[in-house]
GURO-915007 format. One record per residue: residue number from 0; residue in three letters; chain; y, z, x of N, C-alpha, C in turn. Coordinates in steps of 0.02 Angstrom, whole numbers, plus 50000, padded with zeros to 5 digits. Atoms other than C-alpha are relative to their C-alpha. Layout:
R seq type mol   n.v   n.w   n.u  ca.v  ca.w  ca.u   c.v   c.w   c.u
R NUM  ALA   A     Y     Z     X     Y     Z     X     Y     Z     X
...
//
This chain:
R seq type mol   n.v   n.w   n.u  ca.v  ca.w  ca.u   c.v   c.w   c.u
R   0  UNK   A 50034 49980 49938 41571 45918 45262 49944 50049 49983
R   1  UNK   A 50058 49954 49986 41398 45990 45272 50010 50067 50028
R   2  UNK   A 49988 49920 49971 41394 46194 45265 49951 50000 50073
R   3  UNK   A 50039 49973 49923 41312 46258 45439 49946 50042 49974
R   4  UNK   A 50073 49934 50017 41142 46342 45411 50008 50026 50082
R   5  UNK   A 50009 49982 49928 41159 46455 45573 49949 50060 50005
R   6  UNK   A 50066 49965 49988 40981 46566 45560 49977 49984 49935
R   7  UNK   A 50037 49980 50042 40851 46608 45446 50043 50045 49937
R   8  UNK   A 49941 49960 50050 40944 46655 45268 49988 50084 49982
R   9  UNK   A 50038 49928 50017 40829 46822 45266 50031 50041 50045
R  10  UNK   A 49995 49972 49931 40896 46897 45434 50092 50028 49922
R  11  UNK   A 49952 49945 50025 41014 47060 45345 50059 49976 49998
R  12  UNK   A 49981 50003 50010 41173 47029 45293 50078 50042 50023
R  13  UNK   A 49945 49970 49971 41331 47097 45375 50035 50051 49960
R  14  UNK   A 49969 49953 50044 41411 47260 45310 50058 50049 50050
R  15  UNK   A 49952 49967 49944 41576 47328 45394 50035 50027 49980
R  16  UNK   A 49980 49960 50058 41646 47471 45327 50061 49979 50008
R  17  UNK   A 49954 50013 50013 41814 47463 45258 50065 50046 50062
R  18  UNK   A 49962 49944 49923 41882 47596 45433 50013 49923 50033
R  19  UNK   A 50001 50061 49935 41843 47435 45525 50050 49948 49994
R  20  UNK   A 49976 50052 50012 41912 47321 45425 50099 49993 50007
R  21  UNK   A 49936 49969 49979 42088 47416 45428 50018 49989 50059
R  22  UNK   A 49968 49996 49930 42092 47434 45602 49995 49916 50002
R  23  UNK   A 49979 50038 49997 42048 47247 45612 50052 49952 49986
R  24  UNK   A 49946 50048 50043 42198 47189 45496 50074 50022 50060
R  25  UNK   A 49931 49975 49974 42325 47298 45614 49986 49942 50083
R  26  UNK   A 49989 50027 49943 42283 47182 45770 50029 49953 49992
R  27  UNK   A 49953 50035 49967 42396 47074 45857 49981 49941 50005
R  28  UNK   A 50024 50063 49981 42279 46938 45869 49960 49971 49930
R  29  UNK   A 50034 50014 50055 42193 46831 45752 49932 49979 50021
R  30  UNK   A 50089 50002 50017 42002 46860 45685 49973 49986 49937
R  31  UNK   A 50039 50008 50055 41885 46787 45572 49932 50037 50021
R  32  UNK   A 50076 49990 50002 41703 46834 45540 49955 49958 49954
R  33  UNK   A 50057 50060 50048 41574 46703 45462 49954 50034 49992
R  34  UNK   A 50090 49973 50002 41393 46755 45388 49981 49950 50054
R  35  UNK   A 50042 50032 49965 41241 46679 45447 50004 49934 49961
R  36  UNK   A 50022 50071 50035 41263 46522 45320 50100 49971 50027
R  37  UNK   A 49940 50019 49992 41460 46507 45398 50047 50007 49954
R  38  UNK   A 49963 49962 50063 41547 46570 45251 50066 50057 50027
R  39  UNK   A 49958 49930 49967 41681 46680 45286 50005 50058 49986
R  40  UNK   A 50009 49910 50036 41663 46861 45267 50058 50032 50010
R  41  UNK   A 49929 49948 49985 41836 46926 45338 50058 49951 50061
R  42  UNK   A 49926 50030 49968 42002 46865 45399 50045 50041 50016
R  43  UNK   A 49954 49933 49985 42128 46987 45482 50092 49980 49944
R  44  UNK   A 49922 50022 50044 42311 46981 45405 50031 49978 50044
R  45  UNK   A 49952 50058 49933 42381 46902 45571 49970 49922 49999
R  46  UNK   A 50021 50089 50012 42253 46754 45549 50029 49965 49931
R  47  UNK   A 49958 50013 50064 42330 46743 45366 50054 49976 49996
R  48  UNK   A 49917 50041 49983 42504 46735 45437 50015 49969 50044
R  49  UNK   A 49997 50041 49951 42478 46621 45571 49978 49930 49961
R  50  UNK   A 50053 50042 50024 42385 46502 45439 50043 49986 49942
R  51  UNK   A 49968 50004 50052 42508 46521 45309 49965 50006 49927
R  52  UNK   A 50037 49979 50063 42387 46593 45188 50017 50080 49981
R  53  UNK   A 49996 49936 50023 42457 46757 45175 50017 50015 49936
R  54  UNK   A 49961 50012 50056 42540 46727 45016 49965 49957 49940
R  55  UNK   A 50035 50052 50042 42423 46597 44943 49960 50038 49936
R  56  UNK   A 50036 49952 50065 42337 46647 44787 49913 49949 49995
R  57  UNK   A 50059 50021 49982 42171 46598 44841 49946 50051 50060
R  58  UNK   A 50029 49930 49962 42002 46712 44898 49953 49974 50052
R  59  UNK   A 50011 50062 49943 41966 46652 45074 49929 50033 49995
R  60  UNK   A 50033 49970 49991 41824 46775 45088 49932 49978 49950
R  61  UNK   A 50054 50045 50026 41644 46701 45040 50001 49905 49993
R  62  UNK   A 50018 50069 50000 41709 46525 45064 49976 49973 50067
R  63  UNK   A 50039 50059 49911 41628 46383 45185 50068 49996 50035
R  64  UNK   A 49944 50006 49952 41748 46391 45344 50026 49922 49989
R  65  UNK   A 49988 50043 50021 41760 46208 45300 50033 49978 49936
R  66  UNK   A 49970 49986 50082 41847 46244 45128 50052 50039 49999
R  67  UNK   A 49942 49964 49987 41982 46357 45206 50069 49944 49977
R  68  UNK   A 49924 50037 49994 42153 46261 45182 50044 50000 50061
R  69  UNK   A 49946 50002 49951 42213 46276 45355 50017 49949 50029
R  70  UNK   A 50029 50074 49989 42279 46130 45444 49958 49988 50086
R  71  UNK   A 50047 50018 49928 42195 46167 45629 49942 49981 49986
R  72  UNK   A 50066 50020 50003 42032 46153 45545 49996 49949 50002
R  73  UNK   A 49993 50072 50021 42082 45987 45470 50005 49961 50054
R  74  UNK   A 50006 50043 49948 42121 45911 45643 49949 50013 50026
R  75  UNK   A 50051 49987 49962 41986 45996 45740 49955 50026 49976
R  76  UNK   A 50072 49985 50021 41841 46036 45629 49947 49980 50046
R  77  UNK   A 50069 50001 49974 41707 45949 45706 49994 50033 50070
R  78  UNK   A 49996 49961 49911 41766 46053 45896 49970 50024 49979
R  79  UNK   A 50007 49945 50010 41768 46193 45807 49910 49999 49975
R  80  UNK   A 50097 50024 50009 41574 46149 45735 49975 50031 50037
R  81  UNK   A 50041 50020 49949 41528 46096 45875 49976 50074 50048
R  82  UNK   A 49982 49932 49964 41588 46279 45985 49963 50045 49969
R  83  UNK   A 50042 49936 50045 41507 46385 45834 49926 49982 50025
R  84  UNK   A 50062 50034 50011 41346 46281 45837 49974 50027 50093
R  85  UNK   A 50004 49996 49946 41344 46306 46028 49984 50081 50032
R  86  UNK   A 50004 49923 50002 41372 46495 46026 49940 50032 49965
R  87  UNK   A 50039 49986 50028 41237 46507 45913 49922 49986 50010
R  88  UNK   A 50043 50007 49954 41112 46414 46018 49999 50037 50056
R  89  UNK   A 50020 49955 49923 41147 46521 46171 50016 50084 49994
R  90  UNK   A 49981 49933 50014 41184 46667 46084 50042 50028 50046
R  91  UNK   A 49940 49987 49940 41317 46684 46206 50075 50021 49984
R  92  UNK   A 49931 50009 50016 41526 46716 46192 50011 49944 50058
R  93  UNK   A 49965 50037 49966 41601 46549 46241 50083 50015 49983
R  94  UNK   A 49935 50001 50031 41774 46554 46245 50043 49900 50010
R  95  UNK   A 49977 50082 49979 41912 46384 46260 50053 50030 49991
R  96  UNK   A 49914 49986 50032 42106 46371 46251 50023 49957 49948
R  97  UNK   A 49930 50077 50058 42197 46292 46100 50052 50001 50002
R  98  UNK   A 49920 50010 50017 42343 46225 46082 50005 49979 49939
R  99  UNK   A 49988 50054 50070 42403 46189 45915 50074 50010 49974
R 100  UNK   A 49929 50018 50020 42560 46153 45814 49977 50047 49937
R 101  UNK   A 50010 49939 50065 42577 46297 45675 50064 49994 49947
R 102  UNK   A 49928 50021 50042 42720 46269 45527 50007 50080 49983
R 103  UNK   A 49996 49940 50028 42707 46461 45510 50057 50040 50061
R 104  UNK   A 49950 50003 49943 42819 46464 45699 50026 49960 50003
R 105  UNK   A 49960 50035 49990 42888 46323 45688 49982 49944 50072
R 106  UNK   A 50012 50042 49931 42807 46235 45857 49920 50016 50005
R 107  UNK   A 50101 50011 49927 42628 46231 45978 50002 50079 50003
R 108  UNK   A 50040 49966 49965 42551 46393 46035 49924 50004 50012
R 109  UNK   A 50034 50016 49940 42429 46417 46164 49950 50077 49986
R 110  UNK   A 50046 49952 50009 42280 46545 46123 49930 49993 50025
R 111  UNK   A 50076 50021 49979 42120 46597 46205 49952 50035 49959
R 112  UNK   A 50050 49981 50020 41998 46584 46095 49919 50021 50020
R 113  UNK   A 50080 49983 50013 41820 46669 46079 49975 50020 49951
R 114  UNK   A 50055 49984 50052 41668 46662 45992 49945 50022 49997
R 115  UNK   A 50073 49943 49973 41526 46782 45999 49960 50011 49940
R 116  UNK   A 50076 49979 50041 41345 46795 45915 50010 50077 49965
R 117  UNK   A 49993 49939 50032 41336 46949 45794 49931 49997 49991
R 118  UNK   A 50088 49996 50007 41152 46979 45808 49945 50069 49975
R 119  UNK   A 50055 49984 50035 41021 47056 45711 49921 49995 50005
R 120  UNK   A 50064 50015 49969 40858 47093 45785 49954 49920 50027
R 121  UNK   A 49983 50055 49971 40879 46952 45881 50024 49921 49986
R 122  UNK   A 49994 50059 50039 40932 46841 45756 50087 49984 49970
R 123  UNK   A 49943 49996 49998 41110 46776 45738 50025 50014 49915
R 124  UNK   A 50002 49963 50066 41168 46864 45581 50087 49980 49982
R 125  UNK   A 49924 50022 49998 41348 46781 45613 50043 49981 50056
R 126  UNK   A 49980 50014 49964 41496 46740 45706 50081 50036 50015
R 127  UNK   A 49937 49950 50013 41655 46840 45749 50055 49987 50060
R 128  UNK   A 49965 50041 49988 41801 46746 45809 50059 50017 50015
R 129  UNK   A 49961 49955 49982 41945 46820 45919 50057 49941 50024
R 130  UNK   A 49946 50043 49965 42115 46706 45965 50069 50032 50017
R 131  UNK   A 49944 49942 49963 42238 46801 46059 50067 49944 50027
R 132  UNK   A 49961 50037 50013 42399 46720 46061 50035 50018 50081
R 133  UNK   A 50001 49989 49963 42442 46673 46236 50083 49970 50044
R 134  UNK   A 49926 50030 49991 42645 46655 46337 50014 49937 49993
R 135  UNK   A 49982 50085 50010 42738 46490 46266 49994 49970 50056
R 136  UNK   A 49998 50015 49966 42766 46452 46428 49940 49961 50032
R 137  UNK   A 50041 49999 49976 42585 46429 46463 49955 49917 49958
R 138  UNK   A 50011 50058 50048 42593 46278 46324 50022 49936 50039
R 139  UNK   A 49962 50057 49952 42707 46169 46438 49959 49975 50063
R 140  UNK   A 50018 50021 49945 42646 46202 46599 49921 50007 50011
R 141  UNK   A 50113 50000 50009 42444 46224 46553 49997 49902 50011
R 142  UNK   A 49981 50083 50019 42467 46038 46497 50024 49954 50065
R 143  UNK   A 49955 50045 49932 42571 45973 46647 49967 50014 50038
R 144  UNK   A 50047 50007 49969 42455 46031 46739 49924 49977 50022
R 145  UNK   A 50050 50054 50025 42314 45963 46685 49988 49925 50004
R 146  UNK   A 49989 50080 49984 42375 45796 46657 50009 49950 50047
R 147  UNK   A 50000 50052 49899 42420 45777 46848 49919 49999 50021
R 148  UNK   A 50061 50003 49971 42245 45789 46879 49932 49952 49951
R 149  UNK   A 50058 50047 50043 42150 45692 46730 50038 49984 49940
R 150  UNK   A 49961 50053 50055 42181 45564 46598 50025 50052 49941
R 151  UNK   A 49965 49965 50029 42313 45622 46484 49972 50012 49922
R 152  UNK   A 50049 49999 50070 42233 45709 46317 50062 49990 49954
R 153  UNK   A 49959 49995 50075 42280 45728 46138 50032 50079 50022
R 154  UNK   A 49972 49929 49984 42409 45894 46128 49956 50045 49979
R 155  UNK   A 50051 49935 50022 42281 45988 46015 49915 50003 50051
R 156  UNK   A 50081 50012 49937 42154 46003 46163 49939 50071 49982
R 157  UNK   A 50045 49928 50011 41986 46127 46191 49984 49985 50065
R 158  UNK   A 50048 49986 49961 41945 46171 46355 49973 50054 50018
R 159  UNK   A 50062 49950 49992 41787 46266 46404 50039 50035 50063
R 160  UNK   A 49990 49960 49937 41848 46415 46523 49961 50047 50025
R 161  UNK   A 50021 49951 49966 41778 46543 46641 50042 50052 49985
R 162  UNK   A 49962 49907 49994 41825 46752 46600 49981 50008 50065
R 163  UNK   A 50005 49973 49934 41816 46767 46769 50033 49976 50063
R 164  UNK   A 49961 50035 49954 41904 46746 46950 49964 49938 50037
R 165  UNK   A 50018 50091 49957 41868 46590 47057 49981 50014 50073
R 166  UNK   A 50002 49966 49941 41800 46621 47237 50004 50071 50026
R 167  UNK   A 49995 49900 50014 41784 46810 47203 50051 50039 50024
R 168  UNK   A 49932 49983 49986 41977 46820 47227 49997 50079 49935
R 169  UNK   A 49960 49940 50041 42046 46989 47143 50042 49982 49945
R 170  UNK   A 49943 50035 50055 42140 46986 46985 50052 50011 50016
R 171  UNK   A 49921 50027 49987 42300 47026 47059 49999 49935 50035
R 172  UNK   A 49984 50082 49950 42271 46881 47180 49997 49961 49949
R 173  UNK   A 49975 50052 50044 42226 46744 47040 50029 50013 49932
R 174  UNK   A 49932 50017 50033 42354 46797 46942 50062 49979 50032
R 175  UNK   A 49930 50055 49952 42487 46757 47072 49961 49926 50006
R 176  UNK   A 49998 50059 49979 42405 46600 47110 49974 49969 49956
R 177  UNK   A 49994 50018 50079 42357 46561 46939 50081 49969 49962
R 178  UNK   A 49942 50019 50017 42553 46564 46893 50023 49955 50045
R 179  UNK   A 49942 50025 49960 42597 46468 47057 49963 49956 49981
R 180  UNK   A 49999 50069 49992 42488 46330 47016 50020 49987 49928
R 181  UNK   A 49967 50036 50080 42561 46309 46816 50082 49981 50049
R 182  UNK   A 49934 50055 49978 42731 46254 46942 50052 50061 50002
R 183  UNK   A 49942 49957 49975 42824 46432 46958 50001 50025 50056
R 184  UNK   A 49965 49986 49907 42929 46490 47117 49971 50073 49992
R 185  UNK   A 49981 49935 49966 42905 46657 47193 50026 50067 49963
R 186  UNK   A 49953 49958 50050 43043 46732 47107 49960 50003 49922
R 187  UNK   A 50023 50018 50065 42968 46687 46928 49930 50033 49990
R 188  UNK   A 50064 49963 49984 42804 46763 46992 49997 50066 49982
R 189  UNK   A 49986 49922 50001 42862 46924 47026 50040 50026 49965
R 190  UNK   A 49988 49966 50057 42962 46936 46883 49944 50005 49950
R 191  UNK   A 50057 49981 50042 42817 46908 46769 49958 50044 50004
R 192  UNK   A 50048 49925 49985 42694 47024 46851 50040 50053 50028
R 193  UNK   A 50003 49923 49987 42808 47157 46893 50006 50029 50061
R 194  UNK   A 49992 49982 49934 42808 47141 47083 50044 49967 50029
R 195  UNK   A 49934 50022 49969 42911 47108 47221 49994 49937 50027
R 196  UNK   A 49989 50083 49996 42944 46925 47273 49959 50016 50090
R 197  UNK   A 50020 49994 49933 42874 46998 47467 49925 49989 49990
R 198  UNK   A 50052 50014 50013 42727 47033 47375 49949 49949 49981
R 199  UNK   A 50040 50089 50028 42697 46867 47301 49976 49968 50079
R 200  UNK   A 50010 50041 49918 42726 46787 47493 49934 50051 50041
R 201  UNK   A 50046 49961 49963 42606 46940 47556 49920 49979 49974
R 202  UNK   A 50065 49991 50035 42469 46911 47437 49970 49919 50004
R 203  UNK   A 50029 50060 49994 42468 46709 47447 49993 49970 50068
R 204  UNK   A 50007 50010 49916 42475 46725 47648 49929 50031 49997
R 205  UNK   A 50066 50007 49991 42308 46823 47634 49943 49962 49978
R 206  UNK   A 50052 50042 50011 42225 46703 47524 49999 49929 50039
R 207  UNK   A 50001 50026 49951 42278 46573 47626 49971 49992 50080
R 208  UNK   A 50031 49983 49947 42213 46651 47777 49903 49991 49980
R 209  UNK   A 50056 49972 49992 42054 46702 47709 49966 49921 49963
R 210  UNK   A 50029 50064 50021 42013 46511 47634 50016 49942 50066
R 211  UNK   A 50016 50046 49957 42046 46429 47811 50053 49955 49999
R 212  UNK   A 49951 50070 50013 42225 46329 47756 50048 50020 50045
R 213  UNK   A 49937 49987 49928 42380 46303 47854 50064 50027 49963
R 214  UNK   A 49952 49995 50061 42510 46309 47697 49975 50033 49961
R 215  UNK   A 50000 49967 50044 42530 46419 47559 49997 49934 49940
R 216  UNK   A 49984 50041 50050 42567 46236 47457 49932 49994 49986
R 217  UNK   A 50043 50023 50029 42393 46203 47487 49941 50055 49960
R 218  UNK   A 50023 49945 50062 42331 46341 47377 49991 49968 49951
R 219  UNK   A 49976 50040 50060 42385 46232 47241 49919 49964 49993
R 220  UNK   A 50057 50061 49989 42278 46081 47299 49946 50041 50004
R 221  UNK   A 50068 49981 50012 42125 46187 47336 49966 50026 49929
R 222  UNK   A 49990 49976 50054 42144 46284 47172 49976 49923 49942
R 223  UNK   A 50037 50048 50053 42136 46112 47063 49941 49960 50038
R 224  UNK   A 50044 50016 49974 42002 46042 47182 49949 50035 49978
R 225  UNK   A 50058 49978 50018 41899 46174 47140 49991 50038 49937
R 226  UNK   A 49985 49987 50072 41934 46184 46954 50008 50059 49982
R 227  UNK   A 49989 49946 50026 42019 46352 46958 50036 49999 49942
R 228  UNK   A 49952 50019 50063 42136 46280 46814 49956 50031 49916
R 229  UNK   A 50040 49991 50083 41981 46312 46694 49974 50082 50012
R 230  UNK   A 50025 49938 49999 41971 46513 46732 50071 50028 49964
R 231  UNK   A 49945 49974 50031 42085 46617 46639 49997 50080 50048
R 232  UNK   A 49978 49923 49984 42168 46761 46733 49998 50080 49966
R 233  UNK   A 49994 49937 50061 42159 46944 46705 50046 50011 49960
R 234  UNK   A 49968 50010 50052 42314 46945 46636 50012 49970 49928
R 235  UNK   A 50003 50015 50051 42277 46852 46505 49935 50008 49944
R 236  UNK   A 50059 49984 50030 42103 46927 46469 50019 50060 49968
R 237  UNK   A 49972 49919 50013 42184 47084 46366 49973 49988 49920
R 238  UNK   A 49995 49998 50063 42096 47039 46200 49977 50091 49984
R 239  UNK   A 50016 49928 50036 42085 47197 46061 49937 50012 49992
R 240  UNK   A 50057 49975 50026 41923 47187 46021 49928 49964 50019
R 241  UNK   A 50079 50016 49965 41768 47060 46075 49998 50006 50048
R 242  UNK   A 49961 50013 49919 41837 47057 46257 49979 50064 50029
R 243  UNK   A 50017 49951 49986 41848 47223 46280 49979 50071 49973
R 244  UNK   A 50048 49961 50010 41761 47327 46161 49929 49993 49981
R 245  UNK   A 50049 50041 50012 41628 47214 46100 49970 50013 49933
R 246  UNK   A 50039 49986 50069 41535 47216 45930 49973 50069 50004
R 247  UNK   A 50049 49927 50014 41442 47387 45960 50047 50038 50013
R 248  UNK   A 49956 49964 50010 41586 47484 45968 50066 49992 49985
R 249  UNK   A 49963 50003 50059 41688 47397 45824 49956 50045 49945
R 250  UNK   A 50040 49949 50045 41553 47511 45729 49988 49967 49943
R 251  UNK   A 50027 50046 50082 41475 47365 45616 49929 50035 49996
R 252  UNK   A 50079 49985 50031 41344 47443 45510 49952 49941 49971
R 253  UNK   A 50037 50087 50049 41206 47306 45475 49976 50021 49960
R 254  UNK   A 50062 49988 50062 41123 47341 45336 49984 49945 49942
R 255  UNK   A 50050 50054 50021 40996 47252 45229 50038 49979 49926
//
């Protein structure tokens, strides 16, 4: 597979002190970082042990992301391409959800990934790659939900989501109605978030009201009608580090 040229090879060279790199190894989630030629410059020690390279006697660091040994790449390389290549035209953070099958757990989990421009006087100087590992639960019924509504995919899927609410609902609201349309009751609601089961019925009677329906069921139906399925709730927006502190205050020094 053809390396990725993703800028001009002159545009400075990424330099992140070794403070950073510490704190990045202690997170919970798994991160890479690519140069500007897609190479890999840094891997956390959770992407290591999710990848089953923690142990390997091999130096991931300066190889083509395409030369890694993992096997998600191996099924979904050309997504993954495709998502970098994309991020790098709009200089943008897209994010997506994966699902994949990992031999390092033993089964599927369900992570929302993002990928964000690392830029250099306006020039993309890299790519820095955040997958936050997201409730099993959300592997089953993401999927089942989905599938009632469009032709049934492959399990290792990518879809493009919205960080943001749907109809400029509140994040407590589409998080209750986020969980009610993956297919849980009431009860199951308000154990997950923490509130009371009155609250669930209080909070999906005002959105109900305030969207014009007669039923609380049809929440559901409006919800995949108007492709809230592809927004990810606040609850599940809690990443460590591109999410919510962003590149300029992980404290990357660029230098030449």
């Amino acid at each position: 597979m053809n390396e990725i040229m993703f800028c001009d090879p002159e545009v400075p060279l990424m330099n992140i002190p070794g403070s950073v790199m510490d704190r990045l190894n202690k997170s919970r989630n798994s991160i890479h970082i690519m140069d500007n030629e897609h190479r890999c410059y840094f891997v956390n020690a959770y992407w290591k042990q999710l990848h089953q390279l923690d142990k390997a006697e091999v130096c991931i660091e300066g190889l083509p992301y395409s030369a890694i040994p993992h096997n998600a790449f191996y099924s979904c390389s050309d997504r993954f391409e495709a998502h970098d290549q994309e991020v790098f035209k709009t200089h943008k953070m897209i994010p997506s959800l994966e699902i994949h099958h990992y031999d390092s757990i033993g089964g599927w989990m369900a992570l929302l990934l993002t990928v964000q421009p690392i830029e250099i006087e306006s020039k993309c100087a890299g790519l820095i790659g955040e997958a936050q590992p997201l409730p099993e639960f959300l592997v089953r019924n993401y999927q089942k939900m989905r599938n009632s509504i469009i032709t049934p995919r492959n399990p290792e899927v990518d879809y493009k989501l919205f960080l943001t609410n749907p109809d400029k609902l509140h994040d407590a609201e589409f998080d209750t109605v986020y969980l009610l349309m993956l297919g849980l009751k009431a009860k199951q609601i308000a154990a997950r978030r923490n509130i009371s089961v009155n609250t669930v019925y209080s909070t999906l009677a005002n959105i109900k009201v305030r969207l014009g329906l007669n039923k609380p069921d049809q929440i559901v139906e409006y919800g995949i009608e108007n492709g809230w399925h592809d927004h990810v709730p606040h609850m599940f927006r809690e990443t460590e580090t591109t999410l919510q502190l962003g590149k300029a205050a992980l404290g990357f020094d660029y230098g030449a």
